[in-house]
C-alpha positions as CSV (number, residue, x, y, z in Angstrom):
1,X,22.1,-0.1,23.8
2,X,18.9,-0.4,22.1
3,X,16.0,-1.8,23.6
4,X,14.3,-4.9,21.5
5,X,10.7,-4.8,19.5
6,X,8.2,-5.2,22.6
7,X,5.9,-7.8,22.2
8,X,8.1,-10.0,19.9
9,X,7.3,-13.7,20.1
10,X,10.5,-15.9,19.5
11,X,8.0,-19.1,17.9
12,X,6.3,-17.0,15.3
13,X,9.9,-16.4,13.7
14,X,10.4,-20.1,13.8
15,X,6.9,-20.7,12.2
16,X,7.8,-17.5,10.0
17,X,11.2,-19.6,9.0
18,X,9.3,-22.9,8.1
19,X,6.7,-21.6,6.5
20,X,9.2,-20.2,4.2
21,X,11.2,-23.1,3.8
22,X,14.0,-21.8,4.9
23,X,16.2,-22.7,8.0
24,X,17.4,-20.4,10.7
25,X,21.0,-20.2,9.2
26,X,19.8,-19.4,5.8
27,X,17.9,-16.6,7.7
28,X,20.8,-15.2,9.1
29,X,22.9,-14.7,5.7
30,X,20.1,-13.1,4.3
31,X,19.8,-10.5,7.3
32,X,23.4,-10.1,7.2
33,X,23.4,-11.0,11.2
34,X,25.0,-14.1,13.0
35,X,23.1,-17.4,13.3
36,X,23.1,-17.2,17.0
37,X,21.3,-14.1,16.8
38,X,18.2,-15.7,15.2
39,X,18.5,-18.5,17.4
40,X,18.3,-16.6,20.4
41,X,15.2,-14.5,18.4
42,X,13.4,-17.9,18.2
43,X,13.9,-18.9,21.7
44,X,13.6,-15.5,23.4
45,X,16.2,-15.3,24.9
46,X,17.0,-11.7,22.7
47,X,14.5,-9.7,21.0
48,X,15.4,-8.0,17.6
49,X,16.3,-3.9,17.3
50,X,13.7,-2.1,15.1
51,X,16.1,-2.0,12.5
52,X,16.7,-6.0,12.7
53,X,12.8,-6.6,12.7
54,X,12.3,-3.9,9.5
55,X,14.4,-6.8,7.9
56,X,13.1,-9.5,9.3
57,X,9.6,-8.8,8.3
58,X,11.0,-8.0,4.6
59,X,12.7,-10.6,4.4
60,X,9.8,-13.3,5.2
61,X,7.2,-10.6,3.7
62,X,5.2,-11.0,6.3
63,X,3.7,-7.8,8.6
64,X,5.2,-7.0,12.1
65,X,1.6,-7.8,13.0
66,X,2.2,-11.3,12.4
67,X,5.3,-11.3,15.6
68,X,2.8,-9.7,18.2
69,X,-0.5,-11.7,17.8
70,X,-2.5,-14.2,19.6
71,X,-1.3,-17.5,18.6
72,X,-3.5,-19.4,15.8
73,X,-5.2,-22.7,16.9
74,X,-3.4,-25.9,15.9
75,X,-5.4,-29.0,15.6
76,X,-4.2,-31.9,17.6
77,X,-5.9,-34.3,14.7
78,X,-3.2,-36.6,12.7
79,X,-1.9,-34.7,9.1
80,X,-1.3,-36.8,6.6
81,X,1.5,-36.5,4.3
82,X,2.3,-38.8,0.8
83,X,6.0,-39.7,2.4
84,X,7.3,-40.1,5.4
85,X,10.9,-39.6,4.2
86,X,13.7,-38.0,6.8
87,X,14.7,-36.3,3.8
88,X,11.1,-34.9,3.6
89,X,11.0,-32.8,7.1
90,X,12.0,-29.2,5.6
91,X,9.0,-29.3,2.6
92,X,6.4,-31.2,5.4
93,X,7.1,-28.4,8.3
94,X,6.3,-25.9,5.4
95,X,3.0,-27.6,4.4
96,X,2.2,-27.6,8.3
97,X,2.2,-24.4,9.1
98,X,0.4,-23.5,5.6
99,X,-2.3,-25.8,6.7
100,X,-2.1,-23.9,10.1
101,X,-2.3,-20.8,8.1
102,X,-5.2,-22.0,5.9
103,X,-7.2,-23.2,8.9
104,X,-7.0,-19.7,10.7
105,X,-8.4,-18.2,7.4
106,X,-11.0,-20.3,7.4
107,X,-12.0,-19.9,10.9
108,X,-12.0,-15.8,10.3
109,X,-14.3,-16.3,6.9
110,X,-16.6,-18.4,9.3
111,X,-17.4,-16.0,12.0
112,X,-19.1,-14.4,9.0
113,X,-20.4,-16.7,6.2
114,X,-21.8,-19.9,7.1
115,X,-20.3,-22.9,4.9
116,X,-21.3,-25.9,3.7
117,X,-21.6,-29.1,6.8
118,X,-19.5,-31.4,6.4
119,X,-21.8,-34.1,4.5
120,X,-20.2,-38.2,4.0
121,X,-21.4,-41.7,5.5
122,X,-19.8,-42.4,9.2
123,X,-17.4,-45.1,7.9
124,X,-15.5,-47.7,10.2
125,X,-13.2,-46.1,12.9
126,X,-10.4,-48.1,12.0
127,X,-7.4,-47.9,14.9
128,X,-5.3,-50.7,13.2
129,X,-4.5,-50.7,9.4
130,X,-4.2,-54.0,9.2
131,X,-7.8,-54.3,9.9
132,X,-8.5,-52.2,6.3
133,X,-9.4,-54.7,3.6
134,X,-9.1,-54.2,0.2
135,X,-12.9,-55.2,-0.2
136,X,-13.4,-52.6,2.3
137,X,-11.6,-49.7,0.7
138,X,-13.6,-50.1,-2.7
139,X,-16.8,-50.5,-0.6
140,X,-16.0,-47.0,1.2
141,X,-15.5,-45.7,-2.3
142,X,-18.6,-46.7,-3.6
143,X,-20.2,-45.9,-0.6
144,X,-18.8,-42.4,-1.0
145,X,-20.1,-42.0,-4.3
146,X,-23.3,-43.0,-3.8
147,X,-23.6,-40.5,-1.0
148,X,-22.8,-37.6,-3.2
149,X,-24.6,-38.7,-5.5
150,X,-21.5,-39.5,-8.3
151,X,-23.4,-42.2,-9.9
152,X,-20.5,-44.9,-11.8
153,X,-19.4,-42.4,-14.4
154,X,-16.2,-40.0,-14.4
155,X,-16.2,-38.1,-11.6
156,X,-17.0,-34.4,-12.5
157,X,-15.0,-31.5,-11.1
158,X,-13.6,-32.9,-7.9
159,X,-12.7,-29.8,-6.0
160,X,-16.6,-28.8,-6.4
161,X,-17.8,-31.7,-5.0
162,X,-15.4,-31.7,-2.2
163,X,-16.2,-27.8,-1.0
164,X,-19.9,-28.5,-1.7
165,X,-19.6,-31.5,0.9
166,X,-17.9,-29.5,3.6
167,X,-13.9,-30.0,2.4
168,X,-12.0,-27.0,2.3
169,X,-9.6,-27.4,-0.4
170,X,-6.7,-25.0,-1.1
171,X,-3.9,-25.2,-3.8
172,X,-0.4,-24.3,-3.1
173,X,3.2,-23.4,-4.2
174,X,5.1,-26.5,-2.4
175,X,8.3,-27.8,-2.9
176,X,8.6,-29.9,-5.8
177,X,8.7,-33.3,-4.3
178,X,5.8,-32.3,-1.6
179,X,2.6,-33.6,-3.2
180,X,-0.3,-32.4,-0.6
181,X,-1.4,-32.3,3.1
182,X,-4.4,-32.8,4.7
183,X,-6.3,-33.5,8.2
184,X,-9.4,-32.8,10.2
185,X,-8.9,-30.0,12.5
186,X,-10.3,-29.7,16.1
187,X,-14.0,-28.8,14.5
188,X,-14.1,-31.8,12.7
189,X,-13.5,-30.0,9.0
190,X,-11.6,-31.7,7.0
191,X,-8.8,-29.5,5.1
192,X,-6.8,-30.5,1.4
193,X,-3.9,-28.2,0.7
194,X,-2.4,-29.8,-2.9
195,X,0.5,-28.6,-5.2
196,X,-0.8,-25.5,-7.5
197,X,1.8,-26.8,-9.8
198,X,0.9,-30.1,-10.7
199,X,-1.0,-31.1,-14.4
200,X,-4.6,-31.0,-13.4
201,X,-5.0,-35.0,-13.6
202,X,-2.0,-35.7,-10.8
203,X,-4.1,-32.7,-9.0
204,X,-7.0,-34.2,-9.3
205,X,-5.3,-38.0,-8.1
206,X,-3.6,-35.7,-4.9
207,X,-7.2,-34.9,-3.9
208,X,-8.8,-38.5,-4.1
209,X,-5.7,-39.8,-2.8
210,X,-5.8,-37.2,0.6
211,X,-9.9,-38.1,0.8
212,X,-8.4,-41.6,1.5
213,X,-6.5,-40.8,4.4
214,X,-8.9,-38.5,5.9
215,X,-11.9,-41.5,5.0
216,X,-9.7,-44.4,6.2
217,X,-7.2,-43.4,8.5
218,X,-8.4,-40.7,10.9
219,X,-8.7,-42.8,13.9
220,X,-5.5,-44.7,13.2
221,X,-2.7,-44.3,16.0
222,X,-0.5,-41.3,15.1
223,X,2.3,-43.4,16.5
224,X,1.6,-46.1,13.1
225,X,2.6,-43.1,10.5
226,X,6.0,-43.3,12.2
227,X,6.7,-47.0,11.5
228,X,7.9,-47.5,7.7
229,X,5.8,-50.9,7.4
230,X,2.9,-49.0,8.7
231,X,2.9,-45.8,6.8
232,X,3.7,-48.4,3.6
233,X,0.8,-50.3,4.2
234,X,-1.3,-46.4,4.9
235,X,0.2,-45.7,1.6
236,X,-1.0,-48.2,-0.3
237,X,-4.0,-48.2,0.9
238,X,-4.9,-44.4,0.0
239,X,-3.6,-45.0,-3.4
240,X,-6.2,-48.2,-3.8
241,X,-9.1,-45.4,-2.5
242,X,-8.1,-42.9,-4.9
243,X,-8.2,-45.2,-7.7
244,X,-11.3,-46.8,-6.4
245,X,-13.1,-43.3,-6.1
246,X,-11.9,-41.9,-9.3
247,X,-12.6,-45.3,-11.3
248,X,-15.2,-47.8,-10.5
249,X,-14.6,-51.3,-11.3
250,X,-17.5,-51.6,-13.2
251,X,-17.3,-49.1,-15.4
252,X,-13.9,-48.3,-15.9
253,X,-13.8,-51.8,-16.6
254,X,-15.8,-51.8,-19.4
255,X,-14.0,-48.6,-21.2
256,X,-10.7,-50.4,-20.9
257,X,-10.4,-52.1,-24.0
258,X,-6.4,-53.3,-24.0
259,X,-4.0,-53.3,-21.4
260,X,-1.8,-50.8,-22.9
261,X,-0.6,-47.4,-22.2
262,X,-2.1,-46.5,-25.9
263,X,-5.4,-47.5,-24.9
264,X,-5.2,-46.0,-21.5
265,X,-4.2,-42.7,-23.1
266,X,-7.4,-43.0,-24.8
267,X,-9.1,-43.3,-21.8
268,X,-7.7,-40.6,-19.7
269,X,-9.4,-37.7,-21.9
270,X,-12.6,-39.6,-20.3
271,X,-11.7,-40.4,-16.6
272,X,-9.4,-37.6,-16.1
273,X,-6.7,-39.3,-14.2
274,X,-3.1,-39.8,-14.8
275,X,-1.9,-42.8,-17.0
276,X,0.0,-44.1,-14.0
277,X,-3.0,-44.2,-11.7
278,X,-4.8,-46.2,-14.3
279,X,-1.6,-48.8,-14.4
280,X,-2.0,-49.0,-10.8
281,X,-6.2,-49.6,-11.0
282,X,-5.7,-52.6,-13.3
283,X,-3.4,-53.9,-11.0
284,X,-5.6,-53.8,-8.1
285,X,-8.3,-55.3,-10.2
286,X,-5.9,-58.2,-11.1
287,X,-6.6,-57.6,-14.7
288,X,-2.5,-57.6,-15.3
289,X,0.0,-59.3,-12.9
290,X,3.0,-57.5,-11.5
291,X,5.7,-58.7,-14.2
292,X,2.8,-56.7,-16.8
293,X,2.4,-54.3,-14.9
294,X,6.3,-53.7,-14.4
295,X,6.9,-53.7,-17.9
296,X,3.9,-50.9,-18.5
297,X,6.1,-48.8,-15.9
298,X,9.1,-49.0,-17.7
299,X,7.2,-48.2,-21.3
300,X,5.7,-45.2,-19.5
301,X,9.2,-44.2,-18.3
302,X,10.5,-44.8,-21.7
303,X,8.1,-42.5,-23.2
304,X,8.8,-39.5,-20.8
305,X,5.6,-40.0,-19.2
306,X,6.8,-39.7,-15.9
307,X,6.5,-35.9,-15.3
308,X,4.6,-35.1,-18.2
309,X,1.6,-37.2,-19.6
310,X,0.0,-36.5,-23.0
311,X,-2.9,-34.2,-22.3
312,X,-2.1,-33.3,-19.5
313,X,-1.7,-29.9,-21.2
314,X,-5.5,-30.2,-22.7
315,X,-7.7,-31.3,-19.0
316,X,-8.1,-27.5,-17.6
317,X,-7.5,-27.8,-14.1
318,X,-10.5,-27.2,-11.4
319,X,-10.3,-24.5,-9.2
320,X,-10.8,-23.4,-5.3
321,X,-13.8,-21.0,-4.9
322,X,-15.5,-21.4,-1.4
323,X,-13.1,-19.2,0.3
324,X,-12.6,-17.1,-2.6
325,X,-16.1,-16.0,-3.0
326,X,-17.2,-16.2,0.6
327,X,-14.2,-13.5,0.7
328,X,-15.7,-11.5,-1.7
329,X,-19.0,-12.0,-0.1
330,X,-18.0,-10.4,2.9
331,X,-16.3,-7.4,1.5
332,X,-19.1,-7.4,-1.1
333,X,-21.8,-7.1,2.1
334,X,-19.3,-4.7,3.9
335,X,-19.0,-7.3,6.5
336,X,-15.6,-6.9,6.3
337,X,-13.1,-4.7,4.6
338,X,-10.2,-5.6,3.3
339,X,-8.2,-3.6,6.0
340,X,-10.0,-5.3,8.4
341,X,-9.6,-8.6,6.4
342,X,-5.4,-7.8,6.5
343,X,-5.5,-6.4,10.5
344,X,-7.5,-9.5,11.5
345,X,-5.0,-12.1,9.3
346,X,-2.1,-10.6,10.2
347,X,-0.6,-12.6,6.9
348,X,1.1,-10.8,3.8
349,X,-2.1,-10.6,1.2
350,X,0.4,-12.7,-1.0
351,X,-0.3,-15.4,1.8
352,X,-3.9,-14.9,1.7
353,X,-4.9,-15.1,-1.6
354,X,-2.9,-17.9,-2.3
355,X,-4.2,-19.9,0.4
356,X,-7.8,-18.7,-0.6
357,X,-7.4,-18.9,-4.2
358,X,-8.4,-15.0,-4.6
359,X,-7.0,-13.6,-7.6
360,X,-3.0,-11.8,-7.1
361,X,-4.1,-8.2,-6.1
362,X,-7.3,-8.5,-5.0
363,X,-6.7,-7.4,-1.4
364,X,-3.7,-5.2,-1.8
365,X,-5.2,-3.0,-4.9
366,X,-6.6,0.2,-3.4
367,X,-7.4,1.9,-6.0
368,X,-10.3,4.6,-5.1
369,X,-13.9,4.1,-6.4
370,X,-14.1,7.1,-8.7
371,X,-17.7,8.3,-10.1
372,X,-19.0,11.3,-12.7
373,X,-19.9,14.3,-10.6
374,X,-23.3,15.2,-11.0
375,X,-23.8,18.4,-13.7
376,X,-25.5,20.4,-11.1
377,X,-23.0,20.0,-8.4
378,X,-19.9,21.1,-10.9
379,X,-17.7,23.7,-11.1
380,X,-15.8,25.5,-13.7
381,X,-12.7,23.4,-14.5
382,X,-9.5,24.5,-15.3
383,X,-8.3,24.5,-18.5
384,X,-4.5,23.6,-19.6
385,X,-2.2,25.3,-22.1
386,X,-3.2,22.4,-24.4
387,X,-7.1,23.4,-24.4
388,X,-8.0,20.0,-23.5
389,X,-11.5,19.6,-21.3
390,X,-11.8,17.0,-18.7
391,X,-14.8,16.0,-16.5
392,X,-14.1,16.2,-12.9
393,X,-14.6,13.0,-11.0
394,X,-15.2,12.3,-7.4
395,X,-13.4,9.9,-5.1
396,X,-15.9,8.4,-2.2
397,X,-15.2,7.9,1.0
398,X,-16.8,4.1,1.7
399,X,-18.4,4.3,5.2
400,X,-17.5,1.8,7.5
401,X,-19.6,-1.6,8.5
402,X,-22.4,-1.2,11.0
403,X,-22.8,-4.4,11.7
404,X,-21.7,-8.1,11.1
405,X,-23.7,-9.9,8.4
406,X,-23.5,-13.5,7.6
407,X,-24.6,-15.3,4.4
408,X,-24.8,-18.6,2.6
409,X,-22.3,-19.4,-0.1
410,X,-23.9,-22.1,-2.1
């Protein structure tokens, strides 16, 4: 009988599982093995052969690295999801151990470049939502605003603003209906993962709608996201933020000239935000009542705006650096390697640079350095049949890092 893998942790195939959206009977077709088999993997009570754990760790592309090691820290902080749905459990376990993923990334890239502080006003600790008034909510916006210095126009490129304030904001490849997921971890950073696939106005609206929760909601009970009332009410009440944030009463006010979805089309080339949030904004402002406002729904419906807006194709979506260059930095700096990057991340590089927003690649391509060897150091080349000549080139050996350097990403 053949001894197990040593070393083999029965959770990390679980969070392996989830994290792939799969479930652990799904797992067990693809491996060709019985589903009690993985069930005993996840629980311990059997470790895999080497030949099961080759497949295992093809299968979820993920290194055997990632079975062996110390366990990531998970913050104990409230996540905040856009549905509490039953139906919603498989895509929301994934986003939660991305997040987990994304937050051990950015603890590594920490221990070596120093980020941005977390910079916005201490607002209310609210414990009961019910306390949250709507006055309130467009106060914290403005409030917000101000702090960053935003002024009453369009907000510029959201995901800049948020990383430059201490946010770390990641795209990702979630299940269709999954929308984004956020929290504060342990350290007090706040963390936005949002759907890579969304237009780059409903990306922008999953952003500004997540700062609500994390601006509102962080002291609320986790016990209150559980009660359907509650988490309506939660809801709604990131939804009147996100609108808030992204369009000032004032201002957007003055722009909108008719309450149709012809003259908010004009305006979202402007504001950048979905027609639908818009609907919702003058709704909140009172300037249409709910029987308008239900007949604007079923217009946009109508028109086929519900998954795709007009220019959504035209508004060029905003993009995650801060990890992405502080990354680079490192490696740049020889702080780190990009072996040392992969042995201390025991994550595929798939994993990484998705989470990171490096480009696909940029950690797995090892193609060598290769230079023009000095004329005074060459030798005679050989020459083929053909009679073609050829320069001789070098490949360098890079020498390892002497020591850990930290730098400033600004």
């Amino acid at each position: 009988m053949k001894s197990g893998v040593p070393g083999f942790r029965g959770p990390y195939l679980t969070e392996a599982i989830e994290c792939r959206g799969l479930s652990s009977a799904s797992l067990a077709d693809l491996l060709g093995i019985s589903r009690s088999a993985v069930s005993h993997y996840e629980t311990g009570l059997h470790t895999p052969s080497p030949e099961v754990f080759e497949k295992i760790c093809k299968t979820l592309n993920l290194p055997p690295s990632f079975f062996t090691r110390p366990s990531f820290p998970v913050s104990q902080e409230v996540v905040f999801f856009r549905s509490m749905n039953p139906a919603m459990k498989v895509p929301q376990r994934k986003a939660l151990r991305r997040l987990e993923w994304l937050q051990a990334i950015t603890g590594y890239v920490r221990a070596y470049v120093e980020l941005h502080d977390l910079d916005f006003p201490k607002f209310s600790s609210f414990k009961d939502p019910i306390e949250i008034s709507d006055s309130e909510i467009e106060s914290c916006a403005l409030r917000l605003r101000a702090a960053w210095g935003i002024g009453s126009g369009p907000v510029g490129n959201l995901v800049r603003i948020l990383e430059n304030n201490g946010f770390i904001v990641a795209y990702d490849d979630f299940d269709s209906t999954m929308d984004g997921v956020s929290c504060f971890d342990d350290e007090g950073i706040p963390f936005i993962i949002v759907s890579r696939s969304s237009w780059a106005a409903q990306a922008r609206e999953d952003l500004a709608y997540a700062l609500g929760h994390l601006i509102l909601h962080r002291y609320v009970e986790k016990s209150r996201f559980g009660i359907n009332r509650d988490f309506a009410i939660l809801r709604r009440q990131a939804f009147r933020f996100a609108a808030a944030f992204l369009m000032p009463e004032e201002s957007f006010c003055l722009d909108v000239y008719a309450h149709t979805l012809d003259a908010l089309r004009l305006q979202k080339a402007k504001w950048k935000v979905p027609i639908g949030l818009m609907v919702r904004r003058l709704q909140d402002l009172d300037l249409i009542d709910a029987e308008q406002a239900k007949k604007l729904w079923i217009n946009r419906s109508r028109r086929g705006w519900r998954t795709e807006e007009p220019l959504d194709h035209d508004i060029p979506k905003e993009e995650c650096r801060l990890l992405a260059e502080s990354i680079k930095l490192m490696v740049d700096e020889s702080a780190q390697s990009k072996s040392e990057l992969l042995y201390a991340l025991p994550l595929s590089d798939r994993d990484i640079e998705t989470l990171t927003g490096l480009p696909t690649g940029y950690i797995s391509d090892s193609m060598p350095v290769v230079s023009i060897i000095p004329p005074e150091k060459r030798t005679a080349p050989s020459r083929s049949n053909s009679g073609d000549k050829g320069q001789l080139i070098s490949f360098p050996t890079r020498n390892a890092p002497t020591k850990e350097k930290r730098r400033k990403i600004n």
